[in-house]
C-alpha positions in Angstrom: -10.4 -40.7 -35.9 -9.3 -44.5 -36.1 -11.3 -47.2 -36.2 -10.3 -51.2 -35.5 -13.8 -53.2 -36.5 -13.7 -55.9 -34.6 -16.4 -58.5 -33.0 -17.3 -57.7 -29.4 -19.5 -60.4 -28.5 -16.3 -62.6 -29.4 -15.0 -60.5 -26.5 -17.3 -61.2 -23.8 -16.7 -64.5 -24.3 -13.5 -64.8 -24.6 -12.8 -62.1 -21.4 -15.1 -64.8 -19.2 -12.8 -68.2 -20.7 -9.7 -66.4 -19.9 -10.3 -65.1 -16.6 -12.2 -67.7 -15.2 -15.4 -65.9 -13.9 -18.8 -66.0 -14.2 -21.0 -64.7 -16.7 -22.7 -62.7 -14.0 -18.8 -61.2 -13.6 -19.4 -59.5 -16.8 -22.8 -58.4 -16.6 -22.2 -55.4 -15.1 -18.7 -53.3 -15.9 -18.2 -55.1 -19.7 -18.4 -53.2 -22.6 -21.6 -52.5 -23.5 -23.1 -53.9 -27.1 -24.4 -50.9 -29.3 -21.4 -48.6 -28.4 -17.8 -48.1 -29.3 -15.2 -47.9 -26.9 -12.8 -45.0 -27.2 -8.9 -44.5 -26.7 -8.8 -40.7 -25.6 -5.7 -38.9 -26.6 -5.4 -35.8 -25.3 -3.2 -33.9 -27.8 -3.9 -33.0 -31.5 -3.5 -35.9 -34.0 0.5 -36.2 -34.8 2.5 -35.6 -31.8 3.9 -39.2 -29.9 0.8 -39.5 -27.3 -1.5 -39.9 -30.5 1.0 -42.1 -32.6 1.8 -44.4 -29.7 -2.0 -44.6 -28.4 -3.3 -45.5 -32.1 -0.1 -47.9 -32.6 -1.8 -49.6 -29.2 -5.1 -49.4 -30.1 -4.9 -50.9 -33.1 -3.2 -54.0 -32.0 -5.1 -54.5 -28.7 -8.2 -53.6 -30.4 -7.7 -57.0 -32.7 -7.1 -58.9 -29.8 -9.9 -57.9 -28.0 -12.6 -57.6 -30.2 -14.1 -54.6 -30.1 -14.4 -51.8 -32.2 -11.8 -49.2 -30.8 -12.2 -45.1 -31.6 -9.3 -43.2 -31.5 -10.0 -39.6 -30.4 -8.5 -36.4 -30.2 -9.4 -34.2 -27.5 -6.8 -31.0 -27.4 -6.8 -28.1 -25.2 -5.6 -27.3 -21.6 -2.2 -28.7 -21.8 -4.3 -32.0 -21.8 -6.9 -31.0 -18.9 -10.1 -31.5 -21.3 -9.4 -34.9 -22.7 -8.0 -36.3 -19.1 -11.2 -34.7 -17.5 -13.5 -35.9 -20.0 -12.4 -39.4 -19.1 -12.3 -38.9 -15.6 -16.2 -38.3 -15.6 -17.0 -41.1 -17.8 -18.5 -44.4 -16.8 -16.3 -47.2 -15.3 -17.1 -49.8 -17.7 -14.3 -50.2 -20.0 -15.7 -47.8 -22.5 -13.2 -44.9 -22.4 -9.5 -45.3 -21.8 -7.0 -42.2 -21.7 -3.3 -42.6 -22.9 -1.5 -39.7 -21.2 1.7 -38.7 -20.4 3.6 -36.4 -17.2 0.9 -33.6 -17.4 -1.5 -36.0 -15.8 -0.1 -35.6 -12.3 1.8 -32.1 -13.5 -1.3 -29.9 -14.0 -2.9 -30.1 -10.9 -0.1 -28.1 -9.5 -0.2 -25.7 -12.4 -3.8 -24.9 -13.0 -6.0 -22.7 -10.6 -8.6 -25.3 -10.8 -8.2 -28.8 -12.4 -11.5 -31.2 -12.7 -9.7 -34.6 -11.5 -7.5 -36.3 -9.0 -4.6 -38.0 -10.8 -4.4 -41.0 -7.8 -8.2 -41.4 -7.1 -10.0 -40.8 -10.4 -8.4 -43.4 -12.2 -7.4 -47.0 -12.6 -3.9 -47.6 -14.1 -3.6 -50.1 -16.8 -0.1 -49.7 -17.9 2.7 -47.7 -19.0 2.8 -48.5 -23.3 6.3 -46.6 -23.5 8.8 -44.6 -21.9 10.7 -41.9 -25.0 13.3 -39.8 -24.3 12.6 -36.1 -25.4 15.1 -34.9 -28.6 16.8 -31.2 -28.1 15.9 -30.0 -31.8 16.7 -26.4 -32.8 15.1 -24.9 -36.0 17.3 -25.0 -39.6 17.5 -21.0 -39.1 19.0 -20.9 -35.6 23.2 -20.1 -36.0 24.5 -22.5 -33.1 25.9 -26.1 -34.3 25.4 -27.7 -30.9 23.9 -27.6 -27.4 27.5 -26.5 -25.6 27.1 -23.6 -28.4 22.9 -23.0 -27.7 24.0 -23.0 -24.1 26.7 -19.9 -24.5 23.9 -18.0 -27.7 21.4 -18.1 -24.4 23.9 -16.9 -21.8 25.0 -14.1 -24.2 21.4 -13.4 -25.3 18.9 -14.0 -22.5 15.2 -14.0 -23.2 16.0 -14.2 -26.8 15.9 -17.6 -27.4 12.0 -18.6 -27.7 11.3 -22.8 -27.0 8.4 -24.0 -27.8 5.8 -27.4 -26.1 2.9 -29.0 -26.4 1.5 -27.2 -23.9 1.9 -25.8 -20.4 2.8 -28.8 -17.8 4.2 -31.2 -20.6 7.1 -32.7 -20.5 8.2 -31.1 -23.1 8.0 -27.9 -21.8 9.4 -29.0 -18.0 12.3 -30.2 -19.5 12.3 -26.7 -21.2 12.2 -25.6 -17.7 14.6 -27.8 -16.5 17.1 -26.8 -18.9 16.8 -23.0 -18.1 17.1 -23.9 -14.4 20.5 -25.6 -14.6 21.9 -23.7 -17.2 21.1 -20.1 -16.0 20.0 -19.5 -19.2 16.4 -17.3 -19.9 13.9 -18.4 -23.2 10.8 -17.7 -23.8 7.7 -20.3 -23.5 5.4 -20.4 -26.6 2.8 -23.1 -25.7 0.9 -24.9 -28.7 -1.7 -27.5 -28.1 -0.5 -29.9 -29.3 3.8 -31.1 -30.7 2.7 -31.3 -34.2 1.9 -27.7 -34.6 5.0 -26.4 -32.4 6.9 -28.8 -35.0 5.6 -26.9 -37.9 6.7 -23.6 -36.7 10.0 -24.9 -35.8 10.8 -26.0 -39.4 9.2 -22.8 -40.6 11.7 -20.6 -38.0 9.1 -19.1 -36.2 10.5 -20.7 -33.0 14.1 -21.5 -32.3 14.2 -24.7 -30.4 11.8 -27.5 -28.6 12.7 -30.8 -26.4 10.5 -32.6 -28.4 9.4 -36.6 -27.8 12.3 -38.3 -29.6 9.0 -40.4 -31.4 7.8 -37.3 -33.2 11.0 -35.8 -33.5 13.1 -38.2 -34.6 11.9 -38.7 -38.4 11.8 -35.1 -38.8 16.0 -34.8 -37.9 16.4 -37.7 -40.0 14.6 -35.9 -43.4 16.3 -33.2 -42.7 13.6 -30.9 -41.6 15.4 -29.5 -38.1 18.0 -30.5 -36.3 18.8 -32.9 -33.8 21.1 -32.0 -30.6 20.7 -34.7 -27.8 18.5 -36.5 -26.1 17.1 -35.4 -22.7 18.0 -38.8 -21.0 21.2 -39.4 -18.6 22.0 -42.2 -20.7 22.0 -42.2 -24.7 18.4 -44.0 -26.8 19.7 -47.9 -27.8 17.9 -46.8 -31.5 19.0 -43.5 -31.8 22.2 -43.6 -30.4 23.5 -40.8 -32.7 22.7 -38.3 -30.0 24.4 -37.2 -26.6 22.7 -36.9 -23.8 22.5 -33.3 -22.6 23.4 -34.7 -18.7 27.0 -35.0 -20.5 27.1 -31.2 -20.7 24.4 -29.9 -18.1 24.8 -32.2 -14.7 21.7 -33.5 -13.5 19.6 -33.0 -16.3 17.3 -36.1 -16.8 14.2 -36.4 -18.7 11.7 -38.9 -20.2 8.2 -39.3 -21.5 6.1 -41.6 -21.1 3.1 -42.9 -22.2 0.3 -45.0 -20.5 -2.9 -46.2 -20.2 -5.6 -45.3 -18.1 -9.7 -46.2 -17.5 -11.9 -44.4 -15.2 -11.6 -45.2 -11.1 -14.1 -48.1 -10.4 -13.8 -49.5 -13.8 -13.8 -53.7 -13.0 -10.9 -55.4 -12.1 -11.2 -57.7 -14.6 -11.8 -55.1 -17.7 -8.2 -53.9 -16.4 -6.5 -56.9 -16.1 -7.5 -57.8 -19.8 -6.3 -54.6 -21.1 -3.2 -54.9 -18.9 -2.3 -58.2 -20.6 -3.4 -57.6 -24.3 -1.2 -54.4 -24.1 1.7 -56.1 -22.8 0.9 -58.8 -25.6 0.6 -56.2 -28.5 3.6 -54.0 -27.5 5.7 -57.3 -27.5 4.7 -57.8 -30.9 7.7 -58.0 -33.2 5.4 -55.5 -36.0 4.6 -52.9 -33.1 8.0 -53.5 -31.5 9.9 -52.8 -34.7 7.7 -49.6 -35.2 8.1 -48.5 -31.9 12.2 -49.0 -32.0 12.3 -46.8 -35.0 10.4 -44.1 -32.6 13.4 -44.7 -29.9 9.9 -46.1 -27.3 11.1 -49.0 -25.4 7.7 -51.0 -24.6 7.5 -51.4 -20.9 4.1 -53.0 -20.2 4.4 -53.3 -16.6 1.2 -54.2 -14.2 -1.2 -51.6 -12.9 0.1 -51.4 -9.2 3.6 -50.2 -10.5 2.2 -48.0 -12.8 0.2 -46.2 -10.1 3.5 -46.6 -8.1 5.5 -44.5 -10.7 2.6 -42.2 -11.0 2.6 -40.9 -7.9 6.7 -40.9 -7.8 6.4 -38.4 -10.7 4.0 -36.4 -9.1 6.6 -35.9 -6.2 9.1 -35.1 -8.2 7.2 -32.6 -10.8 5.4 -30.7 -8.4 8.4 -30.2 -6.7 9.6 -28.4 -9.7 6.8 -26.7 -10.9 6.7 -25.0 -7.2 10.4 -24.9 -7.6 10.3 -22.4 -10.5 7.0 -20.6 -9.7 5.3 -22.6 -13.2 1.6 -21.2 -13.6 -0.7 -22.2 -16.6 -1.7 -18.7 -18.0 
């Protein structure tokens, strides 16, 4: 866990100058003195939810002046940490920074605890990342046109591995087999940082990895780096095709955003909206984030919950598609 120790009466005050309103505006809904609010990450510490989410929370967390907790709450291809936030209270205390599995596993699990349009309020989006094809130092293929004829000529020997079921990182895994023809086997981890251990270590073959926790792992040396899942090549790593140049069709990206519980006040989310967009347009954090290949978007919370619910179109479709259960 992270801490950012920072004043929070300051923040009272300074969320009533800015917006305009009322003390009695902040009376009920602000974040309450005596506890500390918490950033939710749904994944083990390591992978690019958790890097981005702390990179955020430490920044906004000076802005806004309170004391921000980072924590990590694995399991369920993200269910637990996105339902623990779900049922907690609307008053700016818990925030959730969550990728494509928040509108993807409702359509994979049996039963799923929350409603990714009606059980919370969009903030943001902090980032969209491309995901990085990276193969393991022990797998014999020099490129993805080569990975593409080893599967053909070896189906179901191939094993890919995610962050869990209903990531992005395995749907483009999915994806991949779809328009290839090819057949791998799924091994699911909880969390990218532990499928990236076993990738190094050979015990998988390949992963579509977030290009954020991927990247500085191709660039020691660790595995290897084939192209990015994008139609169009990463403006920071632009070392790496995109696989669309070789499989038609085959587009792919993270992303990474903010949420609070439904019914949190209006104004807690319009003062989270703007310090993010602030702190992710911070030449520091955007230097850091272009050496991850995230390009900040910081857009307002009715296109957010726009592009939330075009992804949900679009991944359910698949999921349903392909016949994708969570086991």
């Amino acid at each position: 866990m992270s801490r950012f120790s920072l004043d929070r009466r300051a923040l009272l005050g300074g969320l009533g100058a800015s917006l305009a309103l009322p003390a009695s505006g902040f009376a009920q809904g602000a974040w309450p003195q005596g506890r500390a609010p918490k950033l939710v990450v749904p994944f083990t510490p390591g992978g690019a939810t958790d890097i981005l989410g702390r990179l955020v929370a430490d920044k906004v967390g000076q802005a806004l002046g309170a004391t921000f907790v980072v924590e990590n709450r694995a399991g369920a291809g993200g269910n637990i940490g996105v339902e623990a936030v779900a049922r907690a209270e609307p008053n700016g205390d818990t925030l959730l920074i969550v990728s494509v599995g928040l509108v993807a596993n409702p359509a994979l699990y049996a039963k799923v605890n929350y409603d990714p349009l009606t059980d919370f309020a969009p903030i943001t989006m902090v980032a969209l990342v491309p995901n990085l094809l990276v193969v393991s130092p022990t797998l014999k293929v020099k490129d993805t046109a080569e990975l593409i004829a080893y599967g053909k000529a070896n189906p179901g020997k191939l094993t890919y591995a995610s962050s869990g079921v209903g990531t992005s990182i395995h749907l483009a895994g999915e994806l991949f087999q779809k328009l290839t023809g090819i057949k791998m086997v799924h091994v699911p981890y909880r969390g990218s940082a532990q499928a990236m251990q076993d990738l190094i270590g050979g015990r998988v073959d390949l992963m579509f990895d977030n290009i954020t926790a991927a990247l500085p792992q191709v660039r020691a040396g660790t595995v290897r780096g084939f192209g990015v899942t994008t139609a169009q090549r990463a403006p920071t790593a632009s070392e790496f095709a995109p696989i669309n140049d070789l499989v038609p069709g085959f587009d792919v990206s993270s992303w990474f955003a903010l949420f609070a519980p439904a019914k949190t006040p209006q104004a807690i989310i319009d003062r989270l909206q703007s310090e993010t967009k602030a702190a992710i347009a911070d030449p520091v954090v955007r230097g850091k984030m272009d050496q991850l290949a995230a390009q900040p978007v910081g857009n307002m919370p009715a296109e957010l919950a726009a592009f939330v619910r075009a992804e949900q179109t679009k991944w359910v479709g698949l999921i349903r598609e392909v016949g994708i259960k969570a086991e």
